[in-house]
N, C-alpha and C positions, 0 to 999 in steps of 0.2 A: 394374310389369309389365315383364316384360324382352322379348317378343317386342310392337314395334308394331305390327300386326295385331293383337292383344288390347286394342290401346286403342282401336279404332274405336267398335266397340260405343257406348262408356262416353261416348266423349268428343261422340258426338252426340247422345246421351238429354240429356248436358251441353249441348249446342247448344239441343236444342229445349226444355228446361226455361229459360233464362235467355231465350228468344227469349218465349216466355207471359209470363214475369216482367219483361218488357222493362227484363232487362240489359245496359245497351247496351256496360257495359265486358266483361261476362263474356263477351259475345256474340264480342268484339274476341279474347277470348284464343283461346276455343273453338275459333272461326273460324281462328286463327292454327298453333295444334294440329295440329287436324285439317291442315290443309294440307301443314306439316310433316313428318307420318307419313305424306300419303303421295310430297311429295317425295324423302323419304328411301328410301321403297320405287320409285323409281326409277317412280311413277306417275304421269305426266305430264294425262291428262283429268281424274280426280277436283281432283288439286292446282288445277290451273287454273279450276276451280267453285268449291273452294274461298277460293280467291284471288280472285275477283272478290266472293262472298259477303264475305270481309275489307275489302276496300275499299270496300262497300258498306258495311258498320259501319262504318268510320272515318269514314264523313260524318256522321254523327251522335256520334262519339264526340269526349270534351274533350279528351285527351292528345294531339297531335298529334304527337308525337313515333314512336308506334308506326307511323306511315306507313311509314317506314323501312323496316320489318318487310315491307311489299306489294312496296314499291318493289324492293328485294332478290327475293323470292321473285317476284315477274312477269319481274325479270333472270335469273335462273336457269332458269326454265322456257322463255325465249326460247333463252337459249343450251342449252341440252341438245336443245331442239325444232331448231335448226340444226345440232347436233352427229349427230342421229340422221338428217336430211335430206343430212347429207352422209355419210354412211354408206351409206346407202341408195342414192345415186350412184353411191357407189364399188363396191357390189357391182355395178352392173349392167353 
């Protein structure tokens, strides 16, 4: 799919199917996905639900390594949410 916005849909039928089947790594990527798209769309509340739902998977998940993944993407959301605060200063 070339437009992210077309992968929402999809990719949370994907969420809540592997969430029934309790896939806790599918859950992990799903979770991971989704946040991504809508980081990338410059969406900061959804991202941030999603990102805490991720990190919520990762306590149950065995790869420990995809922490990483949260750890990063909670960094990102901190600093763009200070970027846009100080934006909003400077216009007023």
């Amino acid at each position: 799919m070339q437009r992210p916005s077309a992968k929402i849909p999809y990719l949370l039928k994907a969420y809540r199917l592997s969430k029934l089947a309790n896939d806790k790594q599918e859950m992990v990527f799903t979770a991971h996905s989704i946040a991504q798209v809508y980081l990338d769309r410059q969406q900061l509340q959804p991202a941030t639900v999603w990102v805490k739902r991720l990190k919520a998977n990762l306590l149950n998940h065995r790869d420990k390594s995809c922490n990483a993944w949260c750890s990063e993407m909670e960094e990102e959301i901190r600093e763009r949410k200070a970027t846009l605060q100080l934006t909003e200063r400077l216009r007023e």
